[in-house]
GUKE-884411 format. One record per residue (C-alpha): x, z, y; residue in three letters. Coordinates in steps of 0.1 Angstrom, whole numbers, padded with zeros to 4 digits, always signed. Layout:
BEGIN
XZYALA
...
END
This chain:
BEGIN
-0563-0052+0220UNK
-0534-0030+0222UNK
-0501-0035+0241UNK
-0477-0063+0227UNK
-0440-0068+0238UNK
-0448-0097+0256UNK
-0466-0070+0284UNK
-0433-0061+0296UNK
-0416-0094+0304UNK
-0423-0106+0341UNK
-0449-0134+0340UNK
-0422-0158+0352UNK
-0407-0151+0318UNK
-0434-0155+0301UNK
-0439-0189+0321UNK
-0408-0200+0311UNK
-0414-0197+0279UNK
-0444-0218+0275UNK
-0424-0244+0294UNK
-0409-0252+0259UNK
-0444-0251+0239UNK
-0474-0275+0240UNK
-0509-0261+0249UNK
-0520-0259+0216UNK
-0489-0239+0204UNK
-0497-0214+0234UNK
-0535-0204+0226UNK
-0523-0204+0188UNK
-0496-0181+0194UNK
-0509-0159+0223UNK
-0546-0158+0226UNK
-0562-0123+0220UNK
-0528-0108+0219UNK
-0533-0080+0252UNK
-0552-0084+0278UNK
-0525-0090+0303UNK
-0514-0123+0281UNK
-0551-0135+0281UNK
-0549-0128+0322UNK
-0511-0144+0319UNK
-0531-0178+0302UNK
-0556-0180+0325UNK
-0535-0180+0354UNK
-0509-0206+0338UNK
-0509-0241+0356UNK
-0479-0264+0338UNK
-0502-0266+0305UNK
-0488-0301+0284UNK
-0511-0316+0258UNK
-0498-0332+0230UNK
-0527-0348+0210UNK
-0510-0357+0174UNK
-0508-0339+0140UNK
-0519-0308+0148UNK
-0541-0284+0128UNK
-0579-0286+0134UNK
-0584-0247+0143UNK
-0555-0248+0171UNK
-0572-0280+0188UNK
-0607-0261+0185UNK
-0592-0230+0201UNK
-0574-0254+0228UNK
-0602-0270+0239UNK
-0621-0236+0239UNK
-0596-0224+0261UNK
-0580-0248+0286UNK
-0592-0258+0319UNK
-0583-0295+0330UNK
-0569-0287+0361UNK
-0541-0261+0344UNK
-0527-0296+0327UNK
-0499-0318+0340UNK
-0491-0337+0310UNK
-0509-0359+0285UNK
-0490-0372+0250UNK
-0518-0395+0228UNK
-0510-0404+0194UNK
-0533-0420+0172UNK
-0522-0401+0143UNK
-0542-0413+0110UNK
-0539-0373+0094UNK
-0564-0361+0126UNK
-0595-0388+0126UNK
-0609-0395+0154UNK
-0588-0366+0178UNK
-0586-0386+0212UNK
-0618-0395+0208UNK
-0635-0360+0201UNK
-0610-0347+0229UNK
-0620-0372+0257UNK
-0661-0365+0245UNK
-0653-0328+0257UNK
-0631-0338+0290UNK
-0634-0370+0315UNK
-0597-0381+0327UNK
-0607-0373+0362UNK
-0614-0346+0351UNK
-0572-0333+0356UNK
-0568-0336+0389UNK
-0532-0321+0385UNK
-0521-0344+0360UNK
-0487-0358+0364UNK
-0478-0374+0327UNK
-0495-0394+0308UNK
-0478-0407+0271UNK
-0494-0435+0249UNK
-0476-0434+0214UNK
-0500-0459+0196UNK
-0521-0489+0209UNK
-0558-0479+0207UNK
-0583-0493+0230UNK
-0603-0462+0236UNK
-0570-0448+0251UNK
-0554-0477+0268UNK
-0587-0482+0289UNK
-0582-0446+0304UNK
-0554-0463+0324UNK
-0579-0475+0353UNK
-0588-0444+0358UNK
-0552-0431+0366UNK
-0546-0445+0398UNK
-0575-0421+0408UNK
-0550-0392+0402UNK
-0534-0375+0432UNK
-0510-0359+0414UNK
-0500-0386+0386UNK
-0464-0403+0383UNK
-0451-0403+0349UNK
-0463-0432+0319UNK
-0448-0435+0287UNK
-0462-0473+0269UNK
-0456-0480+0232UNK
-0450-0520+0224UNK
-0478-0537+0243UNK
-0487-0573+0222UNK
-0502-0602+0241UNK
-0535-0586+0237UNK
-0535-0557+0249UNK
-0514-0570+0278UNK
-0541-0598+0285UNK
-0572-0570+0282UNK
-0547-0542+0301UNK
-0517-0554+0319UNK
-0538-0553+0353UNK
-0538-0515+0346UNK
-0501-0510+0342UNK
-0494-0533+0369UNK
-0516-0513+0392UNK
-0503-0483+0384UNK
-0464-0494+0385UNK
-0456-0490+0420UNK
-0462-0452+0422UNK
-0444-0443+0394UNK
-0413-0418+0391UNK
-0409-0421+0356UNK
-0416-0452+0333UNK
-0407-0453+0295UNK
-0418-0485+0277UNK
-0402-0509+0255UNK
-0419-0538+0278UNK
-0407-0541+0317UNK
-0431-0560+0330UNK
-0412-0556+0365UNK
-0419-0585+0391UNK
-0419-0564+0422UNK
-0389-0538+0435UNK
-0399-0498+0425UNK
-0387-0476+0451UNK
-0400-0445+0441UNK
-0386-0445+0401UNK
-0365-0420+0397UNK
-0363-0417+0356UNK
-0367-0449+0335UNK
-0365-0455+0300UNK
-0362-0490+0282UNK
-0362-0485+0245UNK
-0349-0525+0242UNK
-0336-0551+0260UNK
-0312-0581+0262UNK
-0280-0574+0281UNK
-0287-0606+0304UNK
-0317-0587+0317UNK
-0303-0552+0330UNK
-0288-0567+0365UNK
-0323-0580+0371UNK
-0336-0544+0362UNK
-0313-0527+0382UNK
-0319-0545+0411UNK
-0354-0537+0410UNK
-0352-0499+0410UNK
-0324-0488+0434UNK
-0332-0451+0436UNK
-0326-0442+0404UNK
-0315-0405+0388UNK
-0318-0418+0353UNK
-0313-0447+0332UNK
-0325-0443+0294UNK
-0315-0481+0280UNK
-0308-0498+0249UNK
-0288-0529+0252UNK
-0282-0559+0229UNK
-0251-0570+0236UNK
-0237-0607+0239UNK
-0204-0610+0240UNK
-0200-0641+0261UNK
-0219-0622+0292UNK
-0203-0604+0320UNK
-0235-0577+0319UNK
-0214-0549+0333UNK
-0194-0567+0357UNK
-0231-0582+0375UNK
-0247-0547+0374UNK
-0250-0532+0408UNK
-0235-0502+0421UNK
-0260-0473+0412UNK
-0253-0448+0436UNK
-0282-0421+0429UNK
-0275-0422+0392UNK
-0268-0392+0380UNK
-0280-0391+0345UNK
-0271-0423+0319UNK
-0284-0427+0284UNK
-0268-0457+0265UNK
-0277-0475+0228UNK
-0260-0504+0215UNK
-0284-0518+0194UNK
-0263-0549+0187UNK
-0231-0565+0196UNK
-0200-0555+0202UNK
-0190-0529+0234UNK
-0154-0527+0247UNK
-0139-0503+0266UNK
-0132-0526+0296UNK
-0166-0536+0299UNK
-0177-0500+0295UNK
-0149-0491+0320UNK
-0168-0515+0341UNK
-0194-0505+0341UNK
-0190-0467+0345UNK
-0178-0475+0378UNK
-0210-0487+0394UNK
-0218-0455+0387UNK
-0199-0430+0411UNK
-0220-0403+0413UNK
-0229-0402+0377UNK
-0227-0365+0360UNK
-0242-0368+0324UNK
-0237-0402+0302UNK
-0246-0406+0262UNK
-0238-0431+0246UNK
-0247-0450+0212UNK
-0235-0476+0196UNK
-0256-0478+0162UNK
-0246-0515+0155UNK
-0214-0507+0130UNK
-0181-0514+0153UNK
-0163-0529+0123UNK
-0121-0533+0135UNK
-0109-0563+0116UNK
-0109-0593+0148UNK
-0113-0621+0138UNK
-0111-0654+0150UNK
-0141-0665+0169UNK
-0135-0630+0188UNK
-0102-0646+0201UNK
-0115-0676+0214UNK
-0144-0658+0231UNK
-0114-0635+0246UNK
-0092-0666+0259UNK
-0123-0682+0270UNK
-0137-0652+0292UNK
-0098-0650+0301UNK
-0100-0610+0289UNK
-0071-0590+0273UNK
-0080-0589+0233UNK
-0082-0552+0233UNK
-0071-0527+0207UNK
-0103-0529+0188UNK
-0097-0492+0181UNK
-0097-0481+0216UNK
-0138-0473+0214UNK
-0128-0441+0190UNK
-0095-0436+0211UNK
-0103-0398+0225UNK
-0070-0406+0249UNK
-0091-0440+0262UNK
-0117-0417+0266UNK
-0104-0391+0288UNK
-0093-0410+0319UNK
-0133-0429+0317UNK
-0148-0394+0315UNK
-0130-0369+0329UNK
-0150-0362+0362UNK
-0182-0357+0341UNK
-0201-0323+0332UNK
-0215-0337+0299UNK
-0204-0364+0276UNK
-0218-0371+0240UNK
-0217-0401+0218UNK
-0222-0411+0185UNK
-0204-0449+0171UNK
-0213-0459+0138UNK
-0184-0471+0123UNK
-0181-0505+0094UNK
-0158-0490+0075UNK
-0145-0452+0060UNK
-0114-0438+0082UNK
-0090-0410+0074UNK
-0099-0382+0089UNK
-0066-0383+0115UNK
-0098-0405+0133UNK
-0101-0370+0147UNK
-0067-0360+0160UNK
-0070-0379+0199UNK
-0102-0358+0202UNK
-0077-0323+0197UNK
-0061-0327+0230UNK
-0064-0299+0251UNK
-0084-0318+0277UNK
-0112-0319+0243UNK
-0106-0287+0233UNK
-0100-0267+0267UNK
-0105-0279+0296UNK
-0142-0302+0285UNK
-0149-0275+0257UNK
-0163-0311+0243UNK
-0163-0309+0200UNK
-0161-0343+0179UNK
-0170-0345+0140UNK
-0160-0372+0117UNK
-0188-0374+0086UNK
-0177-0403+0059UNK
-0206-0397+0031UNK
-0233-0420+0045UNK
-0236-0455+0043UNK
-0224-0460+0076UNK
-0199-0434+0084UNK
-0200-0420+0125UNK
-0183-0400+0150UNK
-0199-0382+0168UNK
-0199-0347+0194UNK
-0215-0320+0181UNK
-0240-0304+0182UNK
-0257-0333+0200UNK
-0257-0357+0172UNK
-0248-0333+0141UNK
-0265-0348+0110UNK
-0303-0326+0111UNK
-0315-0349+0080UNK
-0288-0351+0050UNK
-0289-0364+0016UNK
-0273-0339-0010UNK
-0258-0349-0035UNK
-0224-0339-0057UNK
-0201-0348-0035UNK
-0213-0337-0001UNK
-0189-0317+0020UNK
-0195-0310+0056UNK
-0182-0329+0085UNK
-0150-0330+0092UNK
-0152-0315+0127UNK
-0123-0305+0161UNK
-0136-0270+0162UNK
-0139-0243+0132UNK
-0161-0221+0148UNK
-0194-0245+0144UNK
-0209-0242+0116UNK
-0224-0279+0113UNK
-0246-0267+0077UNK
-0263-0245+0102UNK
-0280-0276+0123UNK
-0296-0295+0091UNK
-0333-0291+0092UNK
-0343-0318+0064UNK
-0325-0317+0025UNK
-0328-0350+0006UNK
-0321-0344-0031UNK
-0319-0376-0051UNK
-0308-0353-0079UNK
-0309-0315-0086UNK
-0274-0301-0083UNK
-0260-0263-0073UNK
-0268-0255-0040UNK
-0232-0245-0027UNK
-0238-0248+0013UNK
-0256-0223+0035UNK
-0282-0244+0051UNK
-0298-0215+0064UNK
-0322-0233+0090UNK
-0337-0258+0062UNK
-0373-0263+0072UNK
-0380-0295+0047UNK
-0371-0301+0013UNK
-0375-0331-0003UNK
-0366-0335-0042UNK
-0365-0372-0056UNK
-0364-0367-0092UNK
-0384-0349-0116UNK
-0354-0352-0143UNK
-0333-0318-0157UNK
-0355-0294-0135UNK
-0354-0259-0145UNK
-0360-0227-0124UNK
-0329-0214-0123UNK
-0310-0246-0105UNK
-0346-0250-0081UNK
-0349-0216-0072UNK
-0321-0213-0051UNK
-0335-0242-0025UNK
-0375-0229-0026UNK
-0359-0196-0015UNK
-0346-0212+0016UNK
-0353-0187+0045UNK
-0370-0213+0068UNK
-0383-0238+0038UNK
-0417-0245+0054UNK
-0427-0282+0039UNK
-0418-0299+0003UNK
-0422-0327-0012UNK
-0420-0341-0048UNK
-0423-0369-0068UNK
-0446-0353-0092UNK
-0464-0326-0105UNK
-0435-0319-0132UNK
-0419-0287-0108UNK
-0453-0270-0116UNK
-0447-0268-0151UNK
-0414-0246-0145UNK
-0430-0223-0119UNK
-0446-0192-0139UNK
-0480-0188-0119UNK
-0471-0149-0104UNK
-0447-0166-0084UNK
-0460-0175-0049UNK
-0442-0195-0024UNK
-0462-0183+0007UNK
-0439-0199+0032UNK
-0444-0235+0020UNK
-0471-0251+0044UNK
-0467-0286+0040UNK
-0468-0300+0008UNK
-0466-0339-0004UNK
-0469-0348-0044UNK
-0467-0387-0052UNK
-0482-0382-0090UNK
-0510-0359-0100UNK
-0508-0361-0139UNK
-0535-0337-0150UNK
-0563-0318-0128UNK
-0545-0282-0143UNK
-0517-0293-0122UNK
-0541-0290-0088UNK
-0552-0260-0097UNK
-0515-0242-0104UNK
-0510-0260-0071UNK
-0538-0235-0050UNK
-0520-0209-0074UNK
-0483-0209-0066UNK
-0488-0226-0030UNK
-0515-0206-0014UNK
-0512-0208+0024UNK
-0508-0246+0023UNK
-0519-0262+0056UNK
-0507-0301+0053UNK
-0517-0320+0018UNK
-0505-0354+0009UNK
-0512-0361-0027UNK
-0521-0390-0057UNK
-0556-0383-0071UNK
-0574-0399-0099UNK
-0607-0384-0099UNK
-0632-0370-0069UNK
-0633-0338-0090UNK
-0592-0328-0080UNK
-0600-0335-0048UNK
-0632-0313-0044UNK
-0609-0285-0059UNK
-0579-0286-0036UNK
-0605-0285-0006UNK
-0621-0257-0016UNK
-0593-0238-0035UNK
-0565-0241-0004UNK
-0583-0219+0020UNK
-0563-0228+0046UNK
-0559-0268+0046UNK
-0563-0287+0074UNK
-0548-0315+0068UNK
-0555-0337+0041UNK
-0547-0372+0027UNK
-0558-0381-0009UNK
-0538-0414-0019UNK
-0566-0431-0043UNK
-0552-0460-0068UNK
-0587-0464-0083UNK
-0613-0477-0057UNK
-0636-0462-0077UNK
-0630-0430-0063UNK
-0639-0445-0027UNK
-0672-0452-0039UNK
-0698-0434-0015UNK
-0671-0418+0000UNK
-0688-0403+0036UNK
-0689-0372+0055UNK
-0718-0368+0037UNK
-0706-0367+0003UNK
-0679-0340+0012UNK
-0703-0317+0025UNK
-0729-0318-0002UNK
-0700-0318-0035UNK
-0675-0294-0014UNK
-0689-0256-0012UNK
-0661-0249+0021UNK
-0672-0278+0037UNK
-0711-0274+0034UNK
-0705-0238+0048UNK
-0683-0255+0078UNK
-0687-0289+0085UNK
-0665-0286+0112UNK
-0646-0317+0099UNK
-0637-0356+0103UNK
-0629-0382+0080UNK
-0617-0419+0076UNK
-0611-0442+0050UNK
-0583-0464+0060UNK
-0564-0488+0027UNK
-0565-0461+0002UNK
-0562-0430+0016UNK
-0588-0409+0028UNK
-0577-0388+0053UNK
-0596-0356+0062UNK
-0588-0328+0091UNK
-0609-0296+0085UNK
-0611-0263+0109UNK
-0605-0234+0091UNK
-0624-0195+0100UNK
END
C-alpha cells in the first residue's frame, strides 16, 4: 500500500472525521488504503453501527473488521431490502459482547431485537434508547424491559412515555407525539433536562404553556405543532419557563389558516384572552422581542392559504439581517405554502414542474436550488435551474420523452439513483451511452425482457434494483448481468413466478450466485427481496 493523503492529517482529524460516518461507511471507504489508516482503524473507539439498507459487501467487510468493544452506538432497522441482517449480525456478536456501548436505536418492532433489551441493563457504559411505536403486544411481552432500563437513561426517544416514576438523570428527550394536556406531567418528571425534542397536539381550551414548569437546565428546544392552533402569547408563555434556553425550532405543520372565525372568539372570551392578530405567528417584529437573547432560531409554519410575498418584509429588519444573521424564505408552489429559515428547512425534495421558480428568500447570496437533493418530474419540461447537488431523479411520465429534453437531468453531476415508470426511457437511450453514476435504479413496468438487458447495458454499475418482472428468466438475467447488485427487489404480479422460489432455486438457475452464494432472500406479499455480496 502506498501513502494516501489521509497519512498526513493528525489522527484527531482523522477521528473527527469518522465522527460523521457509520462503521460501515469507514471500512468501505478506508480499509487497505496505507498502513497508517489500517493502524488509525484499529485504534478507533467511537465506532456507530447502523444496521439498515446497506450493501451486502460493506456489512461483510464490517463485521470482518470491527471489534465490539470499539462501538458506542447501535441503530436496528428491519429493513425488508437486507433479509435477515440483525439476525446474521447478532449470530456473529452477543450484546454483551459491547461493553462500551452507549446507544442503542430500534427503528422497527421485531422480536429478535426487542428481546436484546434485557440484556442492556448489563451494560456499564449504556444510556441512550431510541423505541419505535410499541402496540399492546409488544408492551405486554416487553415493557418490563423498558421499564427497567428507564431510570438510567440520559437520552430517551420514543413515541410512547411510559413515565410513572421521576427521571433524574435525562438529559436529552424526544417525544415524537403527544397531547398538549400531558407535557406538565412530562416535565415534571424530568427536571434536569438539556433538551426537549416534542410534538404537541394542541387544544385550544387548555392553558398547556401556562401549567409547564420552569425548565431551568434547558438549553436546547425542538417544537412540532402537529395539530391545533399556537398563538404567540401562549408561545410567549411558554418561552419563559425557559430562561436559560439557547437553541429553539419550531414547527407548526398543521396549516395556521388567518380567517377567525367565530367559535375562536367565544373560546377567546371564555379563556378571558386578548383575540390576537392571527398574523402575529409570521410577524418577524413579534418575533424579535420572543427571540432575541437566543444563538439559534429556525422555524418552519405551514401556512392555509398563498400570501404575497411582502409576507417577507418584517423578516428584513436589520435585527434579521445583521445583528442574528437569521435568513427567512417564502415558497408558494406546494400545496401548502411555508415560511421558513434557510438553510434549515429549504425544500431538499421538490416537484418540477412549468411553473417552479425558487423561493422567494431575505438574502440573495443563498442559492436555495443548490440544497435540493430529490427532483420530482410529473412531466418532462426544460431543465432551467442549476440543481447542481441532485442525487435522485424521479420522472413520472413516460409521455413526449426524447433524448435531447432527458439528457440534460441524467447529466446531473451528483445524479446517483432514478427512477421511472417504465421501461419506455430505454428505447431513447442509444446503447454506447453509459450512465456509470446511476446506482440506484427503480422501474414500475418491465414490458419486454430486451428492455432488462439494455438495462445491464446503459446502467452498468447499478447497486440497488427495484423492478416489475413477468417471468423468472428477467430476473435470472439482471442478477447475473449487473455485476455489481446488491440489492434487489423483483415486484411479481403473477404468483406463478413465486412458484419454488428458495435460495435453492437461485443458486442452481443463477450462474453468479452458484459461484457465490453469499446471499439471503425472503418472499414477503409479492416481492422477493434478495441482498447479494459482491467480489
Amino acid at each position: 500500500m502506498s501513502t494516501c493523503l489521509f497519512d498526513l492529517f493528525p489522527v484527531e482529524l482523522v477521528h473527527h472525521i469518522f465522527h460523521y460516518l457509520w462503521a460501515h461507511e469507514i471500512f468501505y471507504g478506508f480499509t487497505q488504503l496505507s498502513s497508517h489508516l489500517d493502524n488509525v482503524l484499529v485504534g478507533y473507539d467511537r465506532y456507530s453501527i447502523s444496521l439498515s439498507s446497506m450493501l451486502k459487501r460493506e456489512f461483510d467487510l464490517m463485521c470482518l473488521h470491527i471489534r465490539p468493544e470499539q462501538v458506542i452506538s447501535i441503530t436496528l432497522a428491519e429493513n425488508s431490502d437486507t433479509p435477515d441482517q440483525s439476525e446474521i449480525f447478532f449470530s456473529k456478536f452477543d450484546i454483551l459482547q459491547f461493553i462500551n456501548l452507549r446507544s442503542f436505536s430500534i427503528i422497527s418492532l421485531n422480536q429478535s431485537i426487542f428481546r436484546q433489551l434485557n440484556l442492556l441493563c448489563q451494560l456499564n457504559q449504556f444510556q441512550s434508547l431510541t423505541l419505535p411505536h410499541i402496540s399492546d403486544t409488544y408492551w405486554r411481552l416487553f415493557g418490563s424491559s423498558v421499564e427497567k432500563t428507564l431510570p438510567r437513561l440520559k437520552q430517551l426517544i420514543t413515541r410512547d412515555y411510559p413515565l410513572m416514576e421521576p427521571l433524574n438523570n435525562m438529559r436529552y428527550l424526544t417525544i415524537t407525539y403527544s397531547y398538549c394536556h400531558n407535557l406538565e406531567y412530562l416535565l415534571r418528571l424530568m427536571t434536569n433536562l438539556y433538551s426537549l425534542n416534542i410534538t404537541l397536539s394542541l387544544n385550544v381550551s387548555s392553558r398547556w404553556s401556562q401549567k409547564a414548569p420552569i425548565m431551568n437546565h434547558l438549553r436546547q428546544l425542538t417544537l412540532c405543532v402537529e395539530y391545533g392552533r399556537l398563538t404567540m402569547s401562549k408561545m410567549n408563555q411558554f418561552l419563559l419557563k425557559m430562561p436559560c434556553l439557547r437553541n429553539f425550532e419550531l414547527r407548526i405543520d398543521d396549516p395556521i389558516d388567518f380567517n377567525v372565525d367565530d367559535q375562536w372568539e367565544v373560546w377567546s372570551r371564555n379563556l378571558k384572552d386578548d383575540i390576537e392578530d392571527t398574523k402575529d405567528i409570521i410577524d418577524g417584529n413579534q418575533w424579535k422581542y420572543l427571540v432575541s437573547h437566543l444563538q439559534t432560531f429556525d422555524f418552519r409554519f405551514c401556512l392555509a392559504e398563498r400570501l404575497d410575498k411582502q409576507i417577507l418584509d418584517s423578516f428584513r429588519s436589520s435585527f434579521w439581517l445583521e445583528q442574528k444573521k437569521w435568513f427567512v424564505s417564502y415558497d408558494d408552489l406546494e400545496s401548502s405554502p411555508s415560511l421558513f429559515t434557510v438553510p434549515r428547512f429549504t425544500p431538499k425534495d421538490i416537484t418540477y414542474l412549468l411553473n417552479y421558480h425558487t423561493p422567494s428568500c431575505t438574502s440573495s447570496d443563498l442559492k436555495l436550488d443548490q440544497y435540493v437533493h430529490i427532483l420530482n418530474l410529473p412531466m418532462l419540461c426544460p431543465l432551467m435551474q442549476d440543481f447542481i447537488n441532485v442525487t435522485t431523479l424521479i420522472l413520472q411520465t413516460d409521455k413526449d420523452l426524447s433524448l435531447d429534453r432527458i439528457l440534460p437531468y441524467l447529466s446531473l453531476p451528483q445524479l446517483r439513483s432514478l427512477s421511472l415508470v417504465s421501461t419506455s426511457l430505454l428505447t431513447q437511450l442509444p446503447t454506447e451511452i453509459k450512465f456509470e453514476s446511476i446506482r440506484s435504479l427503480t422501474i414500475d413496468t418491465l414490458e419486454i425482457k430486451s428492455h432488462a438487458e439494455q438495462i445491464c447495458i446503459v446502467f452498468p454499475r447499478i447497486e440497488r434494483l427495484q423492478i416489475e418482472i413477468n417471468d423468472q428468466e428477467t430476473m435470472s438475467l439482471l442478477i447475473d448481468r449487473l455485476k455489481r447488485l446488491s440489492l434487489a427487489t423483483f415486484v411479481c404480479h403473477h404468483s406463478s413466478i413465486l412458484t419454488n422460489m428458495t435460495k435453492e432455486w437461485f443458486v442452481e438457475n443463477s450462474s453468479r450466485l452458484k459461484e457465490n452464494n453469499n446471499f439471503t432472500c425472503r418472499i414477503d406479499k409479492g416481492k422477493i427481496h434478495l441482498w447479494i455480496s459482491v467480489h
